[in-house]
C-alpha positions in Angstrom: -12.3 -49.5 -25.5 -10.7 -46.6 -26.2 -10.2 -43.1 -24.4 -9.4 -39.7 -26.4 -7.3 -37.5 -24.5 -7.4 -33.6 -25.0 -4.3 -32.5 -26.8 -1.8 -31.3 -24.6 -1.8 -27.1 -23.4 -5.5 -27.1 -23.9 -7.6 -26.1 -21.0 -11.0 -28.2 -20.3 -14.1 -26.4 -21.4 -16.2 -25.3 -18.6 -19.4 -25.5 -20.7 -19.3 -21.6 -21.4 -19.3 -21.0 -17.6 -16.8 -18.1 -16.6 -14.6 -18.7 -14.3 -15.3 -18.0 -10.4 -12.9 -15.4 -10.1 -13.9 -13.0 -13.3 -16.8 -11.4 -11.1 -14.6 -9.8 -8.7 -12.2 -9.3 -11.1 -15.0 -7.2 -13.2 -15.7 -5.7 -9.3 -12.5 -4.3 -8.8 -11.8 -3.0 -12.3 -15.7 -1.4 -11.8 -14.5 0.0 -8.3 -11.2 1.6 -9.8 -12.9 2.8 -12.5 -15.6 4.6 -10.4 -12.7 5.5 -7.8 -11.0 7.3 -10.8 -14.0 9.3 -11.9 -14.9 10.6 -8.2 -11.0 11.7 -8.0 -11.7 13.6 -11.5 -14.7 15.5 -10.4 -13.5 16.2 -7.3 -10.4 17.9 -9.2 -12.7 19.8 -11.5 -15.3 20.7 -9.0 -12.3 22.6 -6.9 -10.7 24.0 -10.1 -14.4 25.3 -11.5 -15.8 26.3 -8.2 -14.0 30.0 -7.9 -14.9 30.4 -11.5 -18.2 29.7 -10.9 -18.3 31.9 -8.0 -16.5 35.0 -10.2 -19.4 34.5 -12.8 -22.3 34.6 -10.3 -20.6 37.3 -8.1 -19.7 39.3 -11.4 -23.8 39.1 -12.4 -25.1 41.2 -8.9 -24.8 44.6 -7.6 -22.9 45.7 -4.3 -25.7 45.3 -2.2 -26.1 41.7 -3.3 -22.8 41.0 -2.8 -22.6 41.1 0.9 -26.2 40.3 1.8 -27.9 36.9 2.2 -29.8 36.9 -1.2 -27.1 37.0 -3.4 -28.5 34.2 -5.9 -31.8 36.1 -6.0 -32.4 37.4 -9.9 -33.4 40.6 -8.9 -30.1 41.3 -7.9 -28.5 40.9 -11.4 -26.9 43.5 -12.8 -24.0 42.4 -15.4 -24.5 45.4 -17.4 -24.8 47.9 -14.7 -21.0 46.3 -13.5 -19.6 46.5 -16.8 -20.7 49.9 -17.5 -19.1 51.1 -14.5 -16.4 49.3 -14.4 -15.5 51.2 -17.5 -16.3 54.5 -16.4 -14.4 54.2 -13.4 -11.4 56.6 -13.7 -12.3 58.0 -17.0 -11.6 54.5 -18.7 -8.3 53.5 -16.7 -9.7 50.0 -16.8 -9.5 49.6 -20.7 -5.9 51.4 -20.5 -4.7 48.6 -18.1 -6.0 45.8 -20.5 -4.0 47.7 -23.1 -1.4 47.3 -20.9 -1.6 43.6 -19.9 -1.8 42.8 -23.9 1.2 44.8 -24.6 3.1 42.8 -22.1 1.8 39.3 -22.3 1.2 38.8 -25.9 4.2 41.0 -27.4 6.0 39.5 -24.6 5.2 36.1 -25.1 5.4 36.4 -28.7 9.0 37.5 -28.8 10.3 35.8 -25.7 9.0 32.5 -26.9 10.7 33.0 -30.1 14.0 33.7 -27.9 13.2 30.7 -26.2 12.9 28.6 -29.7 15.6 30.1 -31.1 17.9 29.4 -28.5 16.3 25.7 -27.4 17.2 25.3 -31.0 21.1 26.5 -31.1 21.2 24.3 -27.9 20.1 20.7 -29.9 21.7 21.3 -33.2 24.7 23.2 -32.9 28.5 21.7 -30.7 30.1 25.1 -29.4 32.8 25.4 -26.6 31.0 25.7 -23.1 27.0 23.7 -24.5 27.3 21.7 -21.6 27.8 24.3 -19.2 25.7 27.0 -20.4 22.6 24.6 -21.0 23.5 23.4 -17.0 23.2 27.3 -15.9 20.2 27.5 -17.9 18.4 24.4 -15.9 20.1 26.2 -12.4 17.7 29.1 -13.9 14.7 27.1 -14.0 14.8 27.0 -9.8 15.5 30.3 -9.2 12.4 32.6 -8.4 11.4 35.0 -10.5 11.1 37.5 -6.8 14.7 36.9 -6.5 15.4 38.8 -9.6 12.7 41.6 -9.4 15.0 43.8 -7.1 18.5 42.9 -9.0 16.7 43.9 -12.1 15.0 47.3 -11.0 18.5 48.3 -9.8 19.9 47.9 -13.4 16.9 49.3 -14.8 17.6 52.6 -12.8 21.1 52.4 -13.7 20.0 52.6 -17.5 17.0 54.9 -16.4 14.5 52.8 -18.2 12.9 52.5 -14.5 9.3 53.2 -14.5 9.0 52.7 -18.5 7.1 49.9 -21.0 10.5 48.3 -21.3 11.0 47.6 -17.2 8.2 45.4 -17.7 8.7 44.0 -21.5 12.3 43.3 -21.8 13.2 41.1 -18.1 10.1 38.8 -19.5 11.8 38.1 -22.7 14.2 35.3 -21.8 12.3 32.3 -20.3 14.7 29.3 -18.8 11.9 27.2 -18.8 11.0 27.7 -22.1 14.4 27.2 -24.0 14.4 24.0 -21.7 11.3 23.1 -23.8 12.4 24.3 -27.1 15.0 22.1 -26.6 13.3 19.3 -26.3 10.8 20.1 -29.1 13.8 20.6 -31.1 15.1 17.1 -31.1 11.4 15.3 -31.3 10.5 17.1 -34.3 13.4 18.9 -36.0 15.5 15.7 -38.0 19.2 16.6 -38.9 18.6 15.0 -42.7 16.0 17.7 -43.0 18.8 20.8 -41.9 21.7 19.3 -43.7 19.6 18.7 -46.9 18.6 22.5 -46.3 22.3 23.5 -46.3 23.1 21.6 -49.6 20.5 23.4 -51.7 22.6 26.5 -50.0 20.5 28.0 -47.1 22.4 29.2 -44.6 22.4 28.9 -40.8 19.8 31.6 -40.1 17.9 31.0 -43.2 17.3 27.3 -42.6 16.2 28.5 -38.8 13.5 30.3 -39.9 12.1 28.3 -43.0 12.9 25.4 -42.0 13.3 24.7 -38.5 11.0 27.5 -36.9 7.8 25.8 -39.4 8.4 22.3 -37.6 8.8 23.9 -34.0 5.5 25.5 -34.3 3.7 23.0 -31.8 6.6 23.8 -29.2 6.3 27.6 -30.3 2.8 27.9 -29.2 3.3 25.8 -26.2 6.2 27.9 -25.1 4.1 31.1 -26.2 0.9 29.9 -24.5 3.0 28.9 -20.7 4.8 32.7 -21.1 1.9 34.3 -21.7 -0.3 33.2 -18.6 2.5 33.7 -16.7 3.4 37.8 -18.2 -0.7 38.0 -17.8 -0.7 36.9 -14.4 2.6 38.2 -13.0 2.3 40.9 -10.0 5.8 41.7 -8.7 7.8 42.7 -11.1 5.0 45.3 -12.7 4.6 46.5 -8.7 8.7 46.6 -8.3 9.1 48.8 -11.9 6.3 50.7 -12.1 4.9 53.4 -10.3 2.9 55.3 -13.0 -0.7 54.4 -13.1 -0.9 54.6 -16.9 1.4 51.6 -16.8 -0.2 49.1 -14.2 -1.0 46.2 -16.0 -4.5 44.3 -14.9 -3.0 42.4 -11.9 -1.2 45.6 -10.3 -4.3 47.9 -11.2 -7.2 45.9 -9.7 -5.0 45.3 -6.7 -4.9 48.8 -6.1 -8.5 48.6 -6.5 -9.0 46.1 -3.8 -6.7 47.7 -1.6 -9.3 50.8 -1.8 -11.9 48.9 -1.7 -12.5 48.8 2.6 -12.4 52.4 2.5 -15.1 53.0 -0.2 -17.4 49.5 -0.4 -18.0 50.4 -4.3 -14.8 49.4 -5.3 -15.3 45.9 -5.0 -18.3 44.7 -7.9 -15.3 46.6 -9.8 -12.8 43.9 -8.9 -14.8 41.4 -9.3 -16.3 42.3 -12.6 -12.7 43.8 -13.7 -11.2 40.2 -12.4 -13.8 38.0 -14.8 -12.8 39.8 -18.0 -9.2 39.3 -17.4 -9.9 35.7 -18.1 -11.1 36.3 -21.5 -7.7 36.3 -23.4 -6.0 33.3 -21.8 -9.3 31.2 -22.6 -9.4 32.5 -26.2 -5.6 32.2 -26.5 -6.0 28.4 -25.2 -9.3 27.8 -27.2 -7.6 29.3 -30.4 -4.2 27.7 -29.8 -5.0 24.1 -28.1 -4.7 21.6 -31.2 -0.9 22.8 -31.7 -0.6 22.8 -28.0 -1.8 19.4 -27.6 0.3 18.0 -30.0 3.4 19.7 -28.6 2.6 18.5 -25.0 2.7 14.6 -26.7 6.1 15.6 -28.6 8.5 12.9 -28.8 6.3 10.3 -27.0 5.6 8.6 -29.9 8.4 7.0 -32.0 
C-alpha cells in the first residue's frame, strides 16, 4: 500500500475554511479604517465650522446677530448686508478689494516669477558663492516676515516711497520660500538634455528660460503663485506698518479698522462679517481655477 505525500512548500488545504486569525485581522484593518475616517471629519468639521458660521452670520441683520434667534429665516437679510456694505463710506469697501487685488495678484504674479526665475538660476547654473547664497536663502525661510516690517518702512522712508502702492508691492516680491520651491520644481521637471539641446539650435540663456524652461515650470509657477498670493491677501502688518492713507488699506487692514469701530457704533459689525465672506471669494476661485496644475506640482518629483 502506498501513501502520496503533498509536494514539498505546499500548505494543506483547509477545505476553503479561512484561517482563524483572518477575522480579527479584517477587525483591525475595519477599526483603522473607521479610526482614520473619524480623524478626517473631525479635521474637516473644525476647518468648515468658522466658514459655516461666516455664511450663516453673513445671511442676518444686526439684530439677529446678537439675539437668541439667529437661525430664524426671518432674520435673513444677505442683500440688505451687501447693499450696505457697499455704501458704507461712499464705496471704500470696493476701493479696498481694488487694493487687495493690486497687491496679491500683481504681487504674486511677479514675485512668483522672481521666485522661478531665481529657483531656476539656483539648479541649472555653477557660480562662485551657489552654496552660500542658496544657505542664506533657507536662513530666510525662518525669519519672520514682522521682523522685517520695521527694517523695511525705515528704508522705505529713506527713499520716500513710505505710505505709497509700492511700500506694499515691492517687499512682497522676493519670497525665500518660494525660490526654495522653484528650485525643487526645477530639477523634477526641467531635464538638462532639454536646455542644452535648446542652446545648440542657438537660444540663448534668457531665451531658453522663458520658452523653454518657464513652459515646464508652470505646475511649480502656480503653486508658488497660489502659496504667495494667500499670503499678500491675508497679510496685516506690513500694509498697517506702510500705510496710513485709507485709500490704500487693503481688505485685512480696512475691515480691521472697521471692527475696531465697531463697539462704539454696533452697526459696524454685519459689515465685517459680510465684508469678511467676500474676501474669500478670490482665493477659492484662484484655487478652484488653478488646482489641476497645483496638484500636480505638489506630487513633483515623487514619481520617477
Amino acid at each position: 500500500m502506498t501513501t502520496t505525500e503533498a509536494p514539498r512548500g505546499t500548505l494543506p488545504r483547509t477545505g476553503g475554511r479561512p484561517s482563524p486569525g483572518a477575522p480579527r485581522r479584517r477587525g483591525r484593518r475595519g477599526f483603522g479604517r473607521g479610526a482614520a475616517n473619524l480623524l478626517v471629519g473631525v479635521g474637516v468639521l473644525y476647518a468648515l465650522l468658522p466658514l459655516l458660521w461666516l455664511l450663516a452670520a453673513a445671511s442676518v441683520d444686526a439684530e439677529a446677530l446678537f439675539s437668541s434667534d439667529f437661525f430664524d429665516p426671518s432674520g435673513f437679510s444677505l442683500a440688505a448686508n451687501v447693499r450696505a456694505l457697499l455704501a458704507e463710506g461712499d464705496g471704500v469697501y470696493l476701493l479696498w478689494y481694488r487694493n487687495s487685488l493690486l497687491y496679491a495678484v500683481g504681487g504674486a504674479a511677479v514675485g512668483a516669477l522672481v521666485s522661478t526665475a531665481a529657483g531656476y538660476v539656483f539648479d541649472k547654473f555653477e557660480f562662485p558663492g551657489k552654496r552660500h547664497l542658496f544657505g542664506l536663502v533657507l536662513v530666510s525661510v525662518m525669519v519672520p516676515a514682522t521682523v522685517l516690517a520695521l527694517p523695511m518702512y525705515l528704508l522705505a522712508s529713506t527713499v520716500g516711497a513710505a505710505n505709497t502702492v509700492w511700500s506694499v508691492l515691492v517687499p512682497v516680491l522676493f519670497n525665500p520660500f518660494g525660490v526654495y520651491l522653484a528650485r525643487m520644481f526645477s530639477a523634477a521637471y526641467v531635464p538638462n538634455e532639454v536646455l542644452e539641446a535648446a542652446r545648440m539650435d542657438g537660444a540663448g540663456e534668457l531665451r531658453g528660460f522663458l520658452l523653454v524652461g518657464l513652459r515646464m515650470l508652470a505646475p511649480g509657477y502656480v503653486t508658488v503663485f497660489l502659496f504667495q498670493l494667500t499670503s499678500i491677501w491675508n497679510n496685516f502688518f506690513l500694509p498697517l506698518v506702510m500705510v496710513s492713507d485709507e485709500d490704500l488699506y487693503p481688505l485685512s487692514l480696512g475691515l480691521y479698522s472697521w471692527n475696531a469701530a465697531a463697539p462704539i457704533d454696533p452697526d459696524f459689525y454685519p459689515l465685517v462679517v459680510i465684508g469678511s465672506l467676500l474676501a474669500l471669494l478670490p482665493l477659492i476661485i484662484a484655487f478652484l481655477l488653478l488646482q489641476r496644475f497645483w496638484r500636480s506640482g505638489l506630487t513633483a518629483g515623487s514619481v520617477k
